[in-house]
DRENPAVO-143924 format. One line per field, with one value per residue (C-alpha): residue number from 1; x, z, y. Coordinates in pm, 1 decimal. Example, Ala and Ser with C-alpha at 12.3 -4.5 7.8 and 13.67 -1.06 7.14 Angstrom:
// residues 2
i	1 / 2
c1	1230.0 / 1367.0
c3	780.0 / 714.0
c2	-450.0 / -106.0
//
This chain:
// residues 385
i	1 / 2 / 3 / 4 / 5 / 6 / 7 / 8 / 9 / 10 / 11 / 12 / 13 / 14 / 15 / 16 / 17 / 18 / 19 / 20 / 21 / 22 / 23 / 24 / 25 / 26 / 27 / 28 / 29 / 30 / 31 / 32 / 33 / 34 / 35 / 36 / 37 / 38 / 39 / 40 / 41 / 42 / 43 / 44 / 45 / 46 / 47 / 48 / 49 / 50 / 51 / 52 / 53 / 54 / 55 / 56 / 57 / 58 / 59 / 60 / 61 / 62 / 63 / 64 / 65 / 66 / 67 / 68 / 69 / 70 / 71 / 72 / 73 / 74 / 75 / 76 / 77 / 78 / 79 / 80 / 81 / 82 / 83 / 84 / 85 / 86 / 87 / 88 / 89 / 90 / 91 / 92 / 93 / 94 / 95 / 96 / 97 / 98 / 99 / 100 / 101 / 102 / 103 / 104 / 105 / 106 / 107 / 108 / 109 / 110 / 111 / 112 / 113 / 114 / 115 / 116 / 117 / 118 / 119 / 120 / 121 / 122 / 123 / 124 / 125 / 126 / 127 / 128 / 129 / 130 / 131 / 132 / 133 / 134 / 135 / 136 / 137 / 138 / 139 / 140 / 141 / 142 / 143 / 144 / 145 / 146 / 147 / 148 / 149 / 150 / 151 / 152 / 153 / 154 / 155 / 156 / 157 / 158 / 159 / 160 / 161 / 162 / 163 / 164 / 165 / 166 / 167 / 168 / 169 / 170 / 171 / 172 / 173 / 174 / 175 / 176 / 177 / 178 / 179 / 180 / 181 / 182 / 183 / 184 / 185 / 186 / 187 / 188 / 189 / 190 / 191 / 192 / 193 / 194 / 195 / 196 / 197 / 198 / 199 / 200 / 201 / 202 / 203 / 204 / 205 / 206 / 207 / 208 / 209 / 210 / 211 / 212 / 213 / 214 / 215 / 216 / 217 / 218 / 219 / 220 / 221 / 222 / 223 / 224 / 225 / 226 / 227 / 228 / 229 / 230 / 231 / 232 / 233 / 234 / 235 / 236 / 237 / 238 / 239 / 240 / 241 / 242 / 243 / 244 / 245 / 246 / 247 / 248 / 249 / 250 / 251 / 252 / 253 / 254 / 255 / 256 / 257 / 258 / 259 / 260 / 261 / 262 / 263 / 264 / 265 / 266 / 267 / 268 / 269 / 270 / 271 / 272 / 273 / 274 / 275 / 276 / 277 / 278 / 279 / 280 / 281 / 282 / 283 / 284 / 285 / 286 / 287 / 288 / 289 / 290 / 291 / 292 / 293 / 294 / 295 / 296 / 297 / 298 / 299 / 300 / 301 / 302 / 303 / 304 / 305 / 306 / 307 / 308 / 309 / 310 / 311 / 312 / 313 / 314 / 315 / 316 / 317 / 318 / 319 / 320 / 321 / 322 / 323 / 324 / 325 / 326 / 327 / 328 / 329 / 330 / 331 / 332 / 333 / 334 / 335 / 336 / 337 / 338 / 339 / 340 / 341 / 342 / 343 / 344 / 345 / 346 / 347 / 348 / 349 / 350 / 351 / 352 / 353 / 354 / 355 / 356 / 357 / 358 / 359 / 360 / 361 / 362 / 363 / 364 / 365 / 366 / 367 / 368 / 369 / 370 / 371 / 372 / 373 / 374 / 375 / 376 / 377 / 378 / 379 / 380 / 381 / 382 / 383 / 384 / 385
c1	5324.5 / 5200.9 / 5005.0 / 4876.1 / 4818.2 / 4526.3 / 4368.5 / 4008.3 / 3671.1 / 3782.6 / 4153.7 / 4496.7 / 4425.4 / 4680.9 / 4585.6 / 4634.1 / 4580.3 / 4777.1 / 4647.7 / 4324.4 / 4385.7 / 4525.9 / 4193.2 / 3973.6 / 4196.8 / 4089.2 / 3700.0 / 3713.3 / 3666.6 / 4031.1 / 4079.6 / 4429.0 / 4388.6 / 3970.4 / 3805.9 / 3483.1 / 3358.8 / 3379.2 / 3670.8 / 3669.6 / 3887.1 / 3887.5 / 4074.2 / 4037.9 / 3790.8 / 3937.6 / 4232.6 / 4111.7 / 3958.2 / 3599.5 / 3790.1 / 3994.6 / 3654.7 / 3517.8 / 3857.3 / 4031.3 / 3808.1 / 3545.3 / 3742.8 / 3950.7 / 3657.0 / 3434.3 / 3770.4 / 3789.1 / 3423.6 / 3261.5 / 2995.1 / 3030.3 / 2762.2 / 2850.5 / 2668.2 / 2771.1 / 2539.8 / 2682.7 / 2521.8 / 2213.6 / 2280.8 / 1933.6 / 1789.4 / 1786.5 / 2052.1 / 1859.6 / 1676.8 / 1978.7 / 2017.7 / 1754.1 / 1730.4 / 2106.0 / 1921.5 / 1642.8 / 1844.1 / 2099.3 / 1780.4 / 1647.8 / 1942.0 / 1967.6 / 1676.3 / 1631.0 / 1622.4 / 1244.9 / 1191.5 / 1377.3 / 1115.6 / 826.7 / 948.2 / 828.5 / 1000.0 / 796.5 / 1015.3 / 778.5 / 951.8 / 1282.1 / 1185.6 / 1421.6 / 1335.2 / 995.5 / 1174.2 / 1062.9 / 1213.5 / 1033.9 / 1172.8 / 900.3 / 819.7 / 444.0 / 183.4 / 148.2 / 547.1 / 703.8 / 860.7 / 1240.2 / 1393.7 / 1759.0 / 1848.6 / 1679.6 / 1723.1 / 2079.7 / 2054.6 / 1908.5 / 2120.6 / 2398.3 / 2166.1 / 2067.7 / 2488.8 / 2577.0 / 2882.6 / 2959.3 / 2834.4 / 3098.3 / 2840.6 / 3062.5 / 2954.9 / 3107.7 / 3111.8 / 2932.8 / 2925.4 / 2629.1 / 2421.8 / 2405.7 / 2256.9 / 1921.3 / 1705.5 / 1647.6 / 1996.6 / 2116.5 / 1895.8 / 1968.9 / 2325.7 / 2191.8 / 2034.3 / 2316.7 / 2524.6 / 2234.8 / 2238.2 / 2625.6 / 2591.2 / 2307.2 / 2463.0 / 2837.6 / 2732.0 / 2518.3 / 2722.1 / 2676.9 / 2564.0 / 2681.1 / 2896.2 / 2864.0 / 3103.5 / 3122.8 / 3331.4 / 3244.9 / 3486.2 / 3433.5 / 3610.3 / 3505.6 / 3742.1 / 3529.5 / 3190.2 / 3292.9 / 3443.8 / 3047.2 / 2947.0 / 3228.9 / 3338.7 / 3071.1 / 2878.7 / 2550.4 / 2681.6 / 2632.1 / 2980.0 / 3146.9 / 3444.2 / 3600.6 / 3838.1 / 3889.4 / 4204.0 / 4373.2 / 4287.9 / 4627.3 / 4668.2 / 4838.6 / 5196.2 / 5531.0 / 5442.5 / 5177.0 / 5379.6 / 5666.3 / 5382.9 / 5229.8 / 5567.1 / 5680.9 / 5344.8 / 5421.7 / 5802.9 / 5788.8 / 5568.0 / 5822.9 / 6119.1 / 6470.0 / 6464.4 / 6146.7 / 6114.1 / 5936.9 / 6135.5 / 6023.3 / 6135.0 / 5981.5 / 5660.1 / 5641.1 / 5681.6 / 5419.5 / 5186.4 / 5299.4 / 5151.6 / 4822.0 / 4740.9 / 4793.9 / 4473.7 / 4577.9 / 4306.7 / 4536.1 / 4857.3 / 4747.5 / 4650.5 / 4972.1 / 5179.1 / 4988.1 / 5079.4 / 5395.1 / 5412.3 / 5220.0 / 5336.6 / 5642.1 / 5984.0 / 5934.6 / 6050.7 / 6316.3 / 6002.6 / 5779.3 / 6119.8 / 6094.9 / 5713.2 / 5816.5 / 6069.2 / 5920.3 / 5551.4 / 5447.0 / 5158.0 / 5008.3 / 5014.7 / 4884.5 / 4604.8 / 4511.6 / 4330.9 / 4170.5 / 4016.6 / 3681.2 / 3717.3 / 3787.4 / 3504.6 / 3246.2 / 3298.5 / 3315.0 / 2949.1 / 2858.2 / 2652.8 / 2862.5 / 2641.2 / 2717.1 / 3072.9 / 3127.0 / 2896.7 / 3168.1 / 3480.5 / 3355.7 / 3266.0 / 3578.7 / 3763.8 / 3585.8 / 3558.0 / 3382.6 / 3325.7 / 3123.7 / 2781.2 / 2567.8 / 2327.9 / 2499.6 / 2521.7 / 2912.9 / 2885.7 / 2596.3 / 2873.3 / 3158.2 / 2960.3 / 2781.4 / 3131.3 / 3279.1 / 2989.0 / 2955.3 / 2625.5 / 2400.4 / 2275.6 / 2031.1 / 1959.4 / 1719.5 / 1919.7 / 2221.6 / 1990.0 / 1908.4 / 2302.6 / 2373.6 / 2082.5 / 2142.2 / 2545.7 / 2433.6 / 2242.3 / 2564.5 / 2689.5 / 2962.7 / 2833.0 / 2678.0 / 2456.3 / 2598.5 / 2352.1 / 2096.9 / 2237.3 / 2564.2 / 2721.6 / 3055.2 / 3257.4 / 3172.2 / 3518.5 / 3779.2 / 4031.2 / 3857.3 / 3969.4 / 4358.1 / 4255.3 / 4032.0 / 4295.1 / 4540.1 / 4335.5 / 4250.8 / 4613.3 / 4682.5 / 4899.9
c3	-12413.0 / -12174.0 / -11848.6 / -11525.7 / -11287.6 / -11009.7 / -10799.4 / -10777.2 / -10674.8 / -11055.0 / -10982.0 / -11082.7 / -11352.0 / -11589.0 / -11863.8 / -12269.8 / -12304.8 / -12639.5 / -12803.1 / -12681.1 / -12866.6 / -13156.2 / -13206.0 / -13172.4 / -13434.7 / -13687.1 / -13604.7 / -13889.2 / -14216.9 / -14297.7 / -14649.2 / -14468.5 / -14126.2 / -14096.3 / -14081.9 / -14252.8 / -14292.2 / -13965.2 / -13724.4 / -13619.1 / -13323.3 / -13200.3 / -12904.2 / -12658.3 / -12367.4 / -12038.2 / -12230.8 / -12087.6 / -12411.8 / -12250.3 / -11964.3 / -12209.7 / -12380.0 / -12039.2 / -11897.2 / -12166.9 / -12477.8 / -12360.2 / -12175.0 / -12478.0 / -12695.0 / -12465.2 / -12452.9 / -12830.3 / -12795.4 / -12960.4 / -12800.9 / -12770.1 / -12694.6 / -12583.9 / -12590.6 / -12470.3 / -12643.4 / -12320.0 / -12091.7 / -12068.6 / -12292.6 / -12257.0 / -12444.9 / -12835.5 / -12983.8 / -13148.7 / -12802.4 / -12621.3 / -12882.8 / -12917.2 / -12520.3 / -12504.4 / -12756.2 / -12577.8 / -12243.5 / -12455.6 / -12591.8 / -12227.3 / -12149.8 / -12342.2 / -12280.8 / -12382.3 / -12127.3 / -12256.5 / -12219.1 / -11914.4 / -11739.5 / -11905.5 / -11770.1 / -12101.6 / -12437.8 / -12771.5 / -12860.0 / -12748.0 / -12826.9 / -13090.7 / -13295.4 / -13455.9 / -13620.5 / -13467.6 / -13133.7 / -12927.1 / -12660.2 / -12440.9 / -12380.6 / -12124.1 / -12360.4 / -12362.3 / -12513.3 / -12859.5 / -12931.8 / -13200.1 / -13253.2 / -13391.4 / -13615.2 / -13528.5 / -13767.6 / -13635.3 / -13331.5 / -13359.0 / -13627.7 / -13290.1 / -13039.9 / -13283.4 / -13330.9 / -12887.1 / -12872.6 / -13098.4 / -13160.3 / -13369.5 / -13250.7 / -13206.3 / -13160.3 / -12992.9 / -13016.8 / -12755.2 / -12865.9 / -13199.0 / -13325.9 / -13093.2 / -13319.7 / -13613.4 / -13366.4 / -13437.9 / -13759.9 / -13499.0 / -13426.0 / -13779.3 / -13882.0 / -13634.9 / -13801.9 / -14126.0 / -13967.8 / -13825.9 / -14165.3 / -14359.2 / -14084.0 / -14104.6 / -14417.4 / -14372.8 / -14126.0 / -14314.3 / -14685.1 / -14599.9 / -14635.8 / -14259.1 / -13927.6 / -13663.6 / -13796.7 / -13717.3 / -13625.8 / -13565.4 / -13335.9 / -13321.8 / -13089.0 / -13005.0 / -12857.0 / -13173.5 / -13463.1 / -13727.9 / -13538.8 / -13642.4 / -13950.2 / -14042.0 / -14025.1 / -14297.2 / -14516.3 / -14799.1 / -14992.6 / -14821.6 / -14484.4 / -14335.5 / -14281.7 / -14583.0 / -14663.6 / -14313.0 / -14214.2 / -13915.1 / -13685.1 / -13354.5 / -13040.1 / -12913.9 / -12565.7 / -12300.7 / -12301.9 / -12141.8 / -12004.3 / -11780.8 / -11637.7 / -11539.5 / -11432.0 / -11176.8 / -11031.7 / -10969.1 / -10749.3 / -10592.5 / -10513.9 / -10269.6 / -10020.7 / -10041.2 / -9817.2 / -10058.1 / -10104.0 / -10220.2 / -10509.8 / -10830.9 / -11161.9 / -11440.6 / -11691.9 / -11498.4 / -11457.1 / -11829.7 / -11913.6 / -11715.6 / -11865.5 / -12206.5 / -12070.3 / -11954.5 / -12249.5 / -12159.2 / -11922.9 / -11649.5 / -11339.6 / -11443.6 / -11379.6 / -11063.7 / -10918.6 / -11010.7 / -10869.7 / -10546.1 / -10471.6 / -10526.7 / -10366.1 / -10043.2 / -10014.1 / -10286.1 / -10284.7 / -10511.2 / -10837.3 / -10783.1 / -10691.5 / -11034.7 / -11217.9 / -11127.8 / -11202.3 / -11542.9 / -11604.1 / -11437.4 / -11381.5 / -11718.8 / -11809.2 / -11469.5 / -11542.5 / -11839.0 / -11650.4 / -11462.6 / -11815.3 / -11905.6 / -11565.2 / -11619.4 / -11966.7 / -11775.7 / -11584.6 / -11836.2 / -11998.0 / -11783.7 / -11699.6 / -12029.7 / -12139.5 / -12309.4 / -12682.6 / -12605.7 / -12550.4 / -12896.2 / -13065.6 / -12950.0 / -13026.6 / -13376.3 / -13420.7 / -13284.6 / -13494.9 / -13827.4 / -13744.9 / -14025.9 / -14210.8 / -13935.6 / -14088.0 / -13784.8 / -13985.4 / -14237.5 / -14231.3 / -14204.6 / -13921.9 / -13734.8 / -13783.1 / -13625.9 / -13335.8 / -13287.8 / -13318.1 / -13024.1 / -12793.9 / -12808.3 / -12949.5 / -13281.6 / -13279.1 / -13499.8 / -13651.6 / -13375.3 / -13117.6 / -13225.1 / -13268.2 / -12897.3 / -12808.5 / -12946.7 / -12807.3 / -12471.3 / -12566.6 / -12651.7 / -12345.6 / -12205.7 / -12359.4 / -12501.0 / -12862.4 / -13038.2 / -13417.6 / -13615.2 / -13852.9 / -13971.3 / -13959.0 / -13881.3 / -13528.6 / -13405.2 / -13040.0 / -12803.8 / -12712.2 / -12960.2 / -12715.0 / -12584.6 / -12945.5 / -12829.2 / -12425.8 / -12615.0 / -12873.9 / -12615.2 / -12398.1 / -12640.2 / -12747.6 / -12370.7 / -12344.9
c2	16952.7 / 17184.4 / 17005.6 / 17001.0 / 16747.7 / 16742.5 / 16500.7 / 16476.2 / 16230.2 / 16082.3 / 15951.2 / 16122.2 / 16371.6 / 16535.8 / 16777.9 / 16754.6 / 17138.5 / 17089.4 / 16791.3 / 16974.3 / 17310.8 / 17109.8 / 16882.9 / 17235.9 / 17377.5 / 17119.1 / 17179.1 / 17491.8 / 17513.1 / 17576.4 / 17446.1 / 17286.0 / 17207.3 / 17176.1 / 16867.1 / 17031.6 / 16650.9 / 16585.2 / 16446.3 / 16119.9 / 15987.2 / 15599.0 / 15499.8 / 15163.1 / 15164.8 / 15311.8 / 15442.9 / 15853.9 / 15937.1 / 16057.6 / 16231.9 / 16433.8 / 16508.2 / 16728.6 / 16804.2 / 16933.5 / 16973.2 / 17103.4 / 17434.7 / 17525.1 / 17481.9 / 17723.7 / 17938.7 / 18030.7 / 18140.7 / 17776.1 / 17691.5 / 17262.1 / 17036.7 / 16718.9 / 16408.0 / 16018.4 / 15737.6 / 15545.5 / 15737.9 / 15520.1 / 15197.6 / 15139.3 / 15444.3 / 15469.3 / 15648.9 / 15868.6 / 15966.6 / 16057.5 / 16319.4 / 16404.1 / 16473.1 / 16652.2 / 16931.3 / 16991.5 / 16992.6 / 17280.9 / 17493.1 / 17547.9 / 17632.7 / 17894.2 / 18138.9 / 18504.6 / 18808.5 / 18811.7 / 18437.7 / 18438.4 / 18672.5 / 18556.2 / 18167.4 / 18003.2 / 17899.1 / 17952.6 / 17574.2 / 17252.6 / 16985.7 / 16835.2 / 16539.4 / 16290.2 / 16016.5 / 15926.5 / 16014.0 / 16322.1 / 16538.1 / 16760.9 / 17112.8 / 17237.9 / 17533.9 / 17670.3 / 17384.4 / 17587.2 / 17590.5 / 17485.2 / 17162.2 / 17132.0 / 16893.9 / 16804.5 / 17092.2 / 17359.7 / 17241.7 / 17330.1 / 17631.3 / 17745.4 / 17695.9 / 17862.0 / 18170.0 / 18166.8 / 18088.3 / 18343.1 / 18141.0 / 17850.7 / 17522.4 / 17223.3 / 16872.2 / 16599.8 / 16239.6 / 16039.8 / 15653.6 / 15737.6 / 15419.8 / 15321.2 / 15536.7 / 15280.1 / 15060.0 / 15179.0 / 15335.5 / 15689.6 / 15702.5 / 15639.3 / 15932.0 / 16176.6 / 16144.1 / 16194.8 / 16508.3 / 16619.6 / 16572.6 / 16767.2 / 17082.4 / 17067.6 / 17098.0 / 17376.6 / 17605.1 / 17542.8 / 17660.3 / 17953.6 / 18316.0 / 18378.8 / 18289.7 / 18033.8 / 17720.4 / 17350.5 / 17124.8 / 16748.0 / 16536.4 / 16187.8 / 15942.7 / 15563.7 / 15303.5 / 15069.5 / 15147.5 / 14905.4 / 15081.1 / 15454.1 / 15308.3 / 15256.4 / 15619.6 / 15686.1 / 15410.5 / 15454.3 / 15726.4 / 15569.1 / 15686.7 / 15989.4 / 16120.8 / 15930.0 / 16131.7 / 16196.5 / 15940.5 / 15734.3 / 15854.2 / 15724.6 / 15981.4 / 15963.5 / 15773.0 / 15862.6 / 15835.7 / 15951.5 / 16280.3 / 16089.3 / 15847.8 / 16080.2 / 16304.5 / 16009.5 / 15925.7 / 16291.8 / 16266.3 / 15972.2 / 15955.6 / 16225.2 / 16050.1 / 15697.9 / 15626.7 / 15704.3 / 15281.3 / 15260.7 / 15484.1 / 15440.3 / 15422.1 / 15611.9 / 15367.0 / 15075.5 / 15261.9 / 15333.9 / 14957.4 / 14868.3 / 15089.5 / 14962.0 / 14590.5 / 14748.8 / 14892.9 / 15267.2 / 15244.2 / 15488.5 / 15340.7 / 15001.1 / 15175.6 / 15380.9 / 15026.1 / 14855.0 / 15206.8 / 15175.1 / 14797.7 / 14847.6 / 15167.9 / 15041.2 / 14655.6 / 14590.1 / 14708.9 / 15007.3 / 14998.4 / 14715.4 / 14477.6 / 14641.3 / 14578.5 / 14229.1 / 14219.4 / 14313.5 / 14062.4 / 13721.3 / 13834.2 / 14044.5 / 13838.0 / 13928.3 / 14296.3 / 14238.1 / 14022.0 / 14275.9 / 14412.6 / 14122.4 / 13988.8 / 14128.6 / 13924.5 / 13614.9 / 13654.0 / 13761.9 / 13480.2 / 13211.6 / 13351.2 / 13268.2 / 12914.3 / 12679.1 / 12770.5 / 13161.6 / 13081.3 / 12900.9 / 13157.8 / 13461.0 / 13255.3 / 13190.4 / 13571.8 / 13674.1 / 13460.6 / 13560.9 / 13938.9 / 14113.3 / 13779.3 / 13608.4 / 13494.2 / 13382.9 / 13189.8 / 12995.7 / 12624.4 / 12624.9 / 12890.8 / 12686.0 / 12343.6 / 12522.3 / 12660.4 / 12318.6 / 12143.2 / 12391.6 / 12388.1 / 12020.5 / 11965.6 / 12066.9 / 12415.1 / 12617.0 / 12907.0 / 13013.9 / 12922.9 / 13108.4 / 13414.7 / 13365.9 / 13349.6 / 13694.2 / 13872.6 / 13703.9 / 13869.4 / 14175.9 / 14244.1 / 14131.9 / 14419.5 / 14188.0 / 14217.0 / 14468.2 / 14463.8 / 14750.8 / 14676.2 / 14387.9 / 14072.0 / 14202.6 / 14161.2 / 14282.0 / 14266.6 / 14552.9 / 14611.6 / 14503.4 / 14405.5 / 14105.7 / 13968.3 / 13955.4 / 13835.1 / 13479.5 / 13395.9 / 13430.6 / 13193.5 / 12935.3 / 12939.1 / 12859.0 / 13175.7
//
């Protein structure tokens, strides 16, 4: 696989220029290697995924003459789904002025509406305004190129009735700008770092993207590693160099999160004896790599009241079966926090997790973990491991 390494004000950096041209290759509408449905791409938080979207995606893309627009419904957790959308359009359509609009300083487009949501464009006050689909049937025809729309952590959008329909807008002008005889295609690209979350926009004929399929974005891997310690080695005395091998385990036990491994390099780099003292990390202190993950677990929950804390281990222990409300459900919590709960004051636990940002509501009455991997770090802590 063909990369390049580079440091910059983001950490250690190496490109996926293949992995990159082999995702844009499957936003077409070859019969065989297209995704016309849409591709879908899950990967764990902090595992590069969002990097790779603006590093590598985003030049090959602009390279083969697409013209992407990228949006990340994490940008401001805050804002409605459907807004941030809503906003990214807008911001592409004044970008994207005519020589005659240029000089005249004025769009003849007001506004883009979605849902009940609105976003301003600045155009004169008698413009029209867009729905999502002409919104982007016009920035294919200002483009003149085909129009790739990435979703970066999609599965925020379910989290709200705007940003649920802005996907079923963007399904019906796929399907629009894809079906006519010519003119500028549409693409989709959704990633997330909640497999079950994306799994929403695609697992019935009720949701918008139902027959695209849910795939792993690959994570970084081997190439990285020997990448990192070909950068590092050079600058260590002849005793103190880093093992490829050893480095590679050790990003195994950190979950392929490359800040985690750059960390656990530099310690051992700076203060341990190279890779003999990461080699004997790996043997006698593993679970403290792997630690080094799930501190900022540790200490979100310990932050937590004693009824939030039974309300998430009961939800992480029933996954997609956890029924908040339910008399059983209310007994088990109750029986782990140490006192009788309600209804009410289990609804006041979850919203108090969500704004957390521990828990999220893909839908009504339905509640799920933010990021999946806190699931391994509290079974592993109730077990005692």
């Amino acid at each position: 696989m063909a990369m390049s390494e580079g440091k910059s004000r983001g950490g250690f950096f190496v490109a996926r220029t293949e992995l990159a041209e082999a995702i844009a290759e499957r936003l077409s509408l070859d019969p065989l290697m297209g995704s016309p449905s849409g591709l879908m791409l899950a990967a764990p938080r902090r595992t590069g995924k969002s990097t790779f979207l603006r590093r590598d995606l985003l030049p090959v893309l602009e390279a083969r003459g697409d013209h992407p627009v990228l949006v990340d419904l994490w940008s401001d957790r805050k804002a409605d789904p459907g807004q941030l959308i809503a906003d990214a359009l807008a911001a592409e359509i004044a970008a994207l002025p005519t020589p005659a609009e240029r000089a005249a300083r004025a769009l003849p487009i007001k506004s883009i509406s979605i849902g009940g949501l609105r976003a301003e464009i600045g155009g004169v006050k008698e413009g029209r305004s867009l729905t999502l689909t002409d919104a982007l049937l016009e920035i294919g025809a200002r483009a003149k190129s085909d129009v790739v729309f990435i979703i970066d952590e999609a599965q925020q959008a379910v989290t709200s009735e705007a940003g649920l329909d802005a996907m079923f807008a963007l399904k019906a002008a796929r399907d629009a700008m894809n079906q006519r005889p010519e003119g500028a295609r549409l693409f989709v690209l959704c990633t997330g770092s909640n497999r079950d979350g994306l799994a929403g926009l695609v697992s019935t004929n009720q949701q918008p993207f139902y027959g695209a399929r849910v795939e792993d974005f690959p994570t970084l891997g081997r190439p990285y590693v020997e990448a990192l310690v070909a950068a590092i080695n050079p600058r260590l005395a002849e005793d103190n160099k880093l093992d490829p091998e050893d480095v590679a385990q050790a990003f195994d036990l950190l979950g392929h999160r490359p800040e985690k491994l750059v960390e656990v390099v530099q310690q051992h780099a700076a203060w341990l004896p190279g890779s003999a003292g990461l080699r004997r990390s790996l043997q006698e202190r593993a679970d403290e790599l792997r630690a080094r993950v799930w501190d900022q677990y540790g200490s979100d929950f310990d932050a937590l009241t004693e009824g939030q804390r039974a309300v998430l281990e009961v939800l992480i222990r029933d996954g997609a079966d956890f029924a908040p409300f339910h008399e059983k459900t209310l007994a088990r919590i109750g029986a782990i926090s140490g006192r009788k709960t309600s209804a009410q004051a289990v609804q006041k636990a979850l919203d108090a997790l969500r704004e957390k940002q521990l828990v999220w509501r893909p839908g009504r009455g339905r509640y799920a973990l933010e990021d999946p991997d806190m699931k391994g770090w509290l079974l592993a802590r109730m077990q005692g491991v």
